[in-house]
SERO-707064 format. One record per residue (C-alpha): y, x, z. Coordinates in pm, whole numbers, plus 32768, in hexadecimal, padded with zeros to 4 digits. Layout:
% SERO-707064
YXZ/...
END
This chain:
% SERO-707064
DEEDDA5175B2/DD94DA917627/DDC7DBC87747/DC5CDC5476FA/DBE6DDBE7661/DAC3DD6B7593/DAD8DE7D747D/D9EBDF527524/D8D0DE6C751C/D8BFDECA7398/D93DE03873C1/DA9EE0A773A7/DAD5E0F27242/DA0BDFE371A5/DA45DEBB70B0/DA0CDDBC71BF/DAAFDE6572CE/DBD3DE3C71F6/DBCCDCE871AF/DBADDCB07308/DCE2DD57737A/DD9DDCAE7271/DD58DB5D72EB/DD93DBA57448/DF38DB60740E/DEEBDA0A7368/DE0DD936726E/DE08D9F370F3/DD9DD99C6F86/DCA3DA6A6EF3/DDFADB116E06/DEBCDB316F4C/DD89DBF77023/DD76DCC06EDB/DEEEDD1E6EB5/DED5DD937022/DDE6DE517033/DE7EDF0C6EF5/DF98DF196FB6/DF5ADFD1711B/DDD8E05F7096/DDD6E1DD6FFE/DCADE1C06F36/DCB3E0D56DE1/DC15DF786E15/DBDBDE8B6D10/DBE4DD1D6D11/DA7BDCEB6CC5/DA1EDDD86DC6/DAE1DCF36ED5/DA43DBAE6E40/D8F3DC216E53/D94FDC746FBA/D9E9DB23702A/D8CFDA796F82/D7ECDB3C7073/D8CADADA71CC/D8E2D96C7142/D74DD955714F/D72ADA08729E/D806D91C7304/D926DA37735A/D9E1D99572D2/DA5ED83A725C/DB0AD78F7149/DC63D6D271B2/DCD1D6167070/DCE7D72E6F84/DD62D84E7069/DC3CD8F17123/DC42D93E72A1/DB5BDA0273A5/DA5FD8D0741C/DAF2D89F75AE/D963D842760F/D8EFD98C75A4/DA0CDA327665/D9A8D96177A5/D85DD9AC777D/D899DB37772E/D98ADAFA7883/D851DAC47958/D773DBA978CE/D864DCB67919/D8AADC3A7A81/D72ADC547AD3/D6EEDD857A4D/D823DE0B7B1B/D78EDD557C48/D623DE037C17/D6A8DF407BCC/D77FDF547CF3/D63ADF187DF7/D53FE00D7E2F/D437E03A7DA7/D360DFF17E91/D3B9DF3C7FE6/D2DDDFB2811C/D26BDE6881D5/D205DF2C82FB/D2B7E00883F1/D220E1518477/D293E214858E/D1D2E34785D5/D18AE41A8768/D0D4E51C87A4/D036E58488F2/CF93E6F0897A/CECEE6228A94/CDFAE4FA8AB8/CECEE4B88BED/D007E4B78B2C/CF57E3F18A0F/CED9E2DE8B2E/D042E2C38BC9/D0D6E27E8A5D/CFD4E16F8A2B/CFE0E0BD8B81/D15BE0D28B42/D13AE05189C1/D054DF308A6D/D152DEB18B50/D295DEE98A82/D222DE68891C/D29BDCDA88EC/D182DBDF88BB/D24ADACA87F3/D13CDA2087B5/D08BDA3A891D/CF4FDAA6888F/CE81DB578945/CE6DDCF28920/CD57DD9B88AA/CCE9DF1688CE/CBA0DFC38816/CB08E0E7886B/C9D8E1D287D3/C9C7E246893A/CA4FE1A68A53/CBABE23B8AD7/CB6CE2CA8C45/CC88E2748D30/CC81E3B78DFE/CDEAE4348E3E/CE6EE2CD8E42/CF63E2D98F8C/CFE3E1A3905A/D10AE1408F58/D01CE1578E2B/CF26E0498ECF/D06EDF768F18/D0CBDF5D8DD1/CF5EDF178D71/CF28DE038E46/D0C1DD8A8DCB/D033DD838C4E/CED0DCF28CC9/CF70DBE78D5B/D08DDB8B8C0B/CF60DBC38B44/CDF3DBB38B2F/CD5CDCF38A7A/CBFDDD0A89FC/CB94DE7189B7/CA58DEA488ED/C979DFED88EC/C8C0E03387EF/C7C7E1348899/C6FBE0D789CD/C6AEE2178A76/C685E1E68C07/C7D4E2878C2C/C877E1A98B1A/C7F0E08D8C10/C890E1348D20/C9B8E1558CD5/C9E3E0038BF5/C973DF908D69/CAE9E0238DFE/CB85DF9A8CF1/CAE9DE308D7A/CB36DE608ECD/CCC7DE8B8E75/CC8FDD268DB3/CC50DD828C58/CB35DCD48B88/CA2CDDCA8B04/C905DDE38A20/C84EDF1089A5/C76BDF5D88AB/C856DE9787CC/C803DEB0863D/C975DEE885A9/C9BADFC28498/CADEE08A84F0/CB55E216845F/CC16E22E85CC/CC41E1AD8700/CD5BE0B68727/CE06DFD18809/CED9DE7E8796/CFBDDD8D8870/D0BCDCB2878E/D121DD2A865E/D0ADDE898695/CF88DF3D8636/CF82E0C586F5/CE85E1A28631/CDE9E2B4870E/CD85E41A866C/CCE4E5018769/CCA2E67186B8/CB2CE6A2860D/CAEFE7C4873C/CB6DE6CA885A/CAA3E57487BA/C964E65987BA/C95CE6F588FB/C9E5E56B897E/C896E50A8899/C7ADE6048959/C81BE5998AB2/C7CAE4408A90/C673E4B489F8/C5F0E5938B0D/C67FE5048C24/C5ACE3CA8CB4/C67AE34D8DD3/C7CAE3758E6A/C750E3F58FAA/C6BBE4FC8EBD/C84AE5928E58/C905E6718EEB/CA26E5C38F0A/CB21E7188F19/CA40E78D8DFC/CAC7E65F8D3A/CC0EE6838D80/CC28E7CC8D4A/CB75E7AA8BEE/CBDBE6988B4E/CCF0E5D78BF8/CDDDE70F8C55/CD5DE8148B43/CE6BE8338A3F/CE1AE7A988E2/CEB0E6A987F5/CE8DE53787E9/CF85E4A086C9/CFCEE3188703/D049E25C85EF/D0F3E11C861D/D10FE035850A/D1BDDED68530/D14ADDC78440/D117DC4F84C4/CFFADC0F83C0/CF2CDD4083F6/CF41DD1E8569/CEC4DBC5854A/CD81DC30846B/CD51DD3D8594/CD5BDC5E8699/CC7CDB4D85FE/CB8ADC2F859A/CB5FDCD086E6/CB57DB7087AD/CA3EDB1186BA/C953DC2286FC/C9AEDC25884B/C906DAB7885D/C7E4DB1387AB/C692DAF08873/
END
């Protein structure tokens, strides 16, 4: 006895379906699969009907000829087996399968925003020990940075060699990419490198950085006008960019590949002449 429920492949109530459940029990001749099918069907079949039928299943290859009693062909039931399986498999993923991982923080201050990423720096795993990499449209200013945030830096400088990369070249972009240098990181500005944000990787981790329209324009005009650091005010500075409430959303994705691309591509314009 074949333990299978095929009839619906052909739809419930027709000829074929039938047959099929007929020869489920055990191998029939062409009379018997007719006399039971009269027997346990409602509707009227006749015996050309069921021939024409058979005749069908025996060319599909459904089924299969066994001296003169006919029987459901065991290679088309194996094969019918695995088709089913798969689809059952396919259907029960999802549809679509995120490869990376995204973990979203926001911040009201660029001092919170700098704490996060000095902490992100030093906590995020570098299986690979490659080295980090951070790029900026501006460079970050490291005003409000107290003695246990320059520990840390100089911790994570020392695991791991970052290269930061500015793409504007303002004297206070030099300035500050200067402090950055002094703590041990490798800089370069006036970097060509097309990013929509700026963004810092280490391992498998890429952290986006989105600083309001208002706060990136008035961050914009201060690098414009000013044209030295002994020109700021540095309480000025504080008190209007790094303390002044706003919102700076970081979004932290983890994929090994992109990470990789970031890092390469970074490390090869930081070496260009």
């Amino acid at each position: 006895m074949l333990n299978i429920a095929l009839a619906p492949l052909f739809g419930n109530n027709s000829t074929k379906s039938t047959i099929v459940q007929a020869l489920t029990e055990k191998p029939l001749s062409l009379k018997e699969i007719h006399n039971h099918i009269r027997g346990t069907s409602n509707k009227p079949i006749t015996y050309q009907a069921v021939h024409k039928a058979v005749k069908e299943m025996l060319a599909d290859e459904i089924l299969e000829k066994a001296g003169k009693q006919i029987q459901i062909n065991k290679e088309w039931v194996e094969k019918l087996s695995n088709f089913t399986a798969n689809l059952k498999n396919s259907q029960d993923k999802p549809q679509y399968e995120a490869k990376s991982k995204a973990t979203t923080y926001e911040f009201e201050t660029f001092v919170d925003f700098g704490k996060f990423i000095i902490k992100f720096s030093n906590d995020t795993p570098n299986p690979r020990n490659r080295p980090g990499v951070c790029v900026m449209k501006h460079a970050w200013p490291s005003f409000g940075m107290n003695k246990n945030d320059y520990e840390t830096v100089k911790k994570f400088l020392k695991e791991t060699q970052f290269y930061d990369l500015t793409l504007n070249d303002t004297p206070l972009d030099r300035a500050f990419s200067n402090m950055l240098a002094q703590i041990g990181k490798n800089v370069k500005t006036g970097a060509k490198f097309n990013i929509q944000c700026d963004l810092v990787c280490k391992g498998d981790q890429i952290a986006n950085i989105y600083f309001t329209k208002e706060f990136q324009e008035k961050f914009d005009d201060l690098f414009k006008k000013s044209k030295s650091l002994e020109e700021l005010q540095v309480n000025d500075i504080m008190q209007e960019f790094m303390a002044t409430k706003t919102k700076i959303t970081v979004v932290i994705t983890t994929d090994a590949d992109a990470a990789n691309n970031v890092i390469d591509e970074v490390l090869r314009v930081f070496n260009e002449k």
